[in-house]
C-alpha positions as CSV (number, residue, x, y, z in Angstrom):
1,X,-1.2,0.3,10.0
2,X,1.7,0.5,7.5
3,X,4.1,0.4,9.9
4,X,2.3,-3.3,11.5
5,X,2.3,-4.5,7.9
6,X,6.0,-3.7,7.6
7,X,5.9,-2.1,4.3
8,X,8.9,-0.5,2.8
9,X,9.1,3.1,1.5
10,X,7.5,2.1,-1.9
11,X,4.1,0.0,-1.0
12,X,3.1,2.7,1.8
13,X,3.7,5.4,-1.3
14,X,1.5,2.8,-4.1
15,X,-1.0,2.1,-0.7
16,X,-1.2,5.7,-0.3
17,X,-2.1,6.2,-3.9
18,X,-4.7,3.8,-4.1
19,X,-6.8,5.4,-1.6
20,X,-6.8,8.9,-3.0
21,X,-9.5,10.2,-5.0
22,X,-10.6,13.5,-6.3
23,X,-8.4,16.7,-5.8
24,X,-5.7,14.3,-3.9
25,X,-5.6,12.2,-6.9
26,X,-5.5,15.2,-9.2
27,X,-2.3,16.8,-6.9
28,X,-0.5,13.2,-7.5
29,X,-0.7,13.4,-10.9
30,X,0.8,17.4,-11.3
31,X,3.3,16.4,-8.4
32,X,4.3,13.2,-10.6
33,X,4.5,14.9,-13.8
34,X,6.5,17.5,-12.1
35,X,9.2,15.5,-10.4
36,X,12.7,14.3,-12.5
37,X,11.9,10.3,-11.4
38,X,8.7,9.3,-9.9
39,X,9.9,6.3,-9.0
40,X,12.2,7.6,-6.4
41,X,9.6,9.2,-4.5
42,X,10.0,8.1,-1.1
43,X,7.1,7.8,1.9
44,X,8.8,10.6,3.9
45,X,8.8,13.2,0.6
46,X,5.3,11.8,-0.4
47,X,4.0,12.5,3.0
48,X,5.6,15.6,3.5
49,X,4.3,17.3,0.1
50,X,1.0,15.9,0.3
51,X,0.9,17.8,4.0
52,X,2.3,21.1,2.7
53,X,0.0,21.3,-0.7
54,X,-3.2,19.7,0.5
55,X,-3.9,19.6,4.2
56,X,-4.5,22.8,6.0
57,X,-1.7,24.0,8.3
58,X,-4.9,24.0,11.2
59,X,-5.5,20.3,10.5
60,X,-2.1,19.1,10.9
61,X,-1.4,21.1,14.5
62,X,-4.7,20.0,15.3
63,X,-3.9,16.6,15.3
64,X,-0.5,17.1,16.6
65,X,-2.2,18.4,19.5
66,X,-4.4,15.8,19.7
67,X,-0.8,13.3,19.4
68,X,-2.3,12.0,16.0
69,X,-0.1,11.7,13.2
């Protein structure tokens, strides 16, 4: 859907963002606090951290099995 709207690195991050709530929201703040510029964070590093540190490794090959992304 991001990809249809054309947005750039940035808005899918600050999209992203505004949809998470809970434990999601709390790993964005720590992974914020933790990183030398925030404002650098790209889609492909968001994407891949939030993967690693919150989604189950299961979930993921799951869905790649399943040819979702």
């Amino acid at each position: 859907m991001l990809d249809i709207a054309q947005c750039n690195d940035m808005e899918k991050v600050l999209y992203a963002l505004g949809r998470h709530e809970g434990s999601a929201a709390d790993w964005w703040d720590s992974y914020t606090g933790a990183h030398a510029n925030p404002a650098t964070i790209t889609w492909l590093e968001f994407n891949s951290h939030l993967r690693s540190d919150h989604i189950p490794t299961g979930v993921i090959k799951l869905k790649e099995f399943l040819g979702q992304k």
